[in-house]
N, C-alpha and C positions, 0 to 999 in steps of 0.2 A: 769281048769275052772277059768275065771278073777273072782276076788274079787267081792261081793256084793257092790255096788255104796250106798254110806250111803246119808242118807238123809240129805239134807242141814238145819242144824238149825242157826233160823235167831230169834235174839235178837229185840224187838218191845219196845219201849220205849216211852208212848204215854200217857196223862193226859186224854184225853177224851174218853169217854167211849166209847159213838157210833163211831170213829173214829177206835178206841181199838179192836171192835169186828166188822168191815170191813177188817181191817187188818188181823184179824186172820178170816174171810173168804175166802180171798185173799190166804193165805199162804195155808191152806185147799186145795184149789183147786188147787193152782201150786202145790203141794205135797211136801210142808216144812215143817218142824218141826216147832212151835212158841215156843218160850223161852219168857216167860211175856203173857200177856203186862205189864211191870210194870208200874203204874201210878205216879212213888214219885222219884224223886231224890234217897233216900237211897234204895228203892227197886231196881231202876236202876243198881244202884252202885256195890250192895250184887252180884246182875244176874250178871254182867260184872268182877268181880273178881272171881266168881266162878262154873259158866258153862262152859260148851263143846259149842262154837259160833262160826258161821261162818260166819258171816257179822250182822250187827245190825241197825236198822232205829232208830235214836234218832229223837225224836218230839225237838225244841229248847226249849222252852218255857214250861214250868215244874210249875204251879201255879208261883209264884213270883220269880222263880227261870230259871237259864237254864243249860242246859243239860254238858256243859264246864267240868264236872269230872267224868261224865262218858263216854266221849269222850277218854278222856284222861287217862283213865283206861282201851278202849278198843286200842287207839294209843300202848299206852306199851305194850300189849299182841298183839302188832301187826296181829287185826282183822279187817278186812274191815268195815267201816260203813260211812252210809249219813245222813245228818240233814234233818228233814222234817219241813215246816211252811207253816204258811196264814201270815206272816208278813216280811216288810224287813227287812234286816240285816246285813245293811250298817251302819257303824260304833260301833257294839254289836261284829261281830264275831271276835276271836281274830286271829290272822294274824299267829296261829298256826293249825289251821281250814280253811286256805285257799285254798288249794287245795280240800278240804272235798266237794264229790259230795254233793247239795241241791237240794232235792224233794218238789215243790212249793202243798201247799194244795189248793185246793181240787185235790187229784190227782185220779188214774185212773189204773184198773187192768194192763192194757199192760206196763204202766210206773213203775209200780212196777215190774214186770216182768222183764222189759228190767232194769232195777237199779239195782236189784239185783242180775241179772244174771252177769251184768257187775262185783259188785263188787265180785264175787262167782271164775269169772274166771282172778279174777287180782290177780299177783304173791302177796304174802307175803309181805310187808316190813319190815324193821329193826323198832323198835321203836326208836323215836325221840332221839338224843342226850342230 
């Protein structure tokens, strides 16, 4: 008998609430685990250093802050994840986030589907040198 197919748990990193709790209706119904939403920079941080995650949606924009260390907490444990916004982000994102797929807001069940499924079946990478 193959192995039970574990459930994909996907890390949510989002400041706003009603956006917070779309997302995790979202995840519901595609039948993912939610890890968060964390709303805060350090709660982001805590989740990405010490959960079981298998791809992550970072919001950029974090109250006065953006989301750059826990990107980069989730790059080193080489786990997939994409930034989400309603702003651009030309000249902010650092040019170690370049390649980092971005989810433009207002997005849309299928887009989240298809984004996350993408990053679910991309091989592993090495963390950054």
């Amino acid at each position: 008998m193959p192995p039970a197919r574990s459930i994909p748990r996907i890390l949510i990193v989002e400041d706003s609430i009603f956006i917070g709790l779309a997302l995790q209706d979202m995840c519901d119904s595609l039948g993912w685990a939610l890890i968060g939403p964390a709303v805060t920079i350090a709660d982001g941080m805590r989740l990405a250093r010490t959960e079981a995650i298998d791809a992550a949606l970072l919001d950029v924009a974090l109250g006065d802050s953006e989301s750059w260390d826990i990107a980069t907490i989730l790059q080193q444990r080489a786990i997939p994840f994409a930034f989400t916004t309603g702003h651009a982000l030309a000249g902010i994102l650092p040019a170690r986030f370049a390649a980092t797929p971005i989810l433009r807001k207002p997005f849309r069940m299928a887009g989240i589907e298809q984004l996350i499924g993408s990053l679910l079946a991309a091989p592993a990478s090495p963390p950054p040198a």
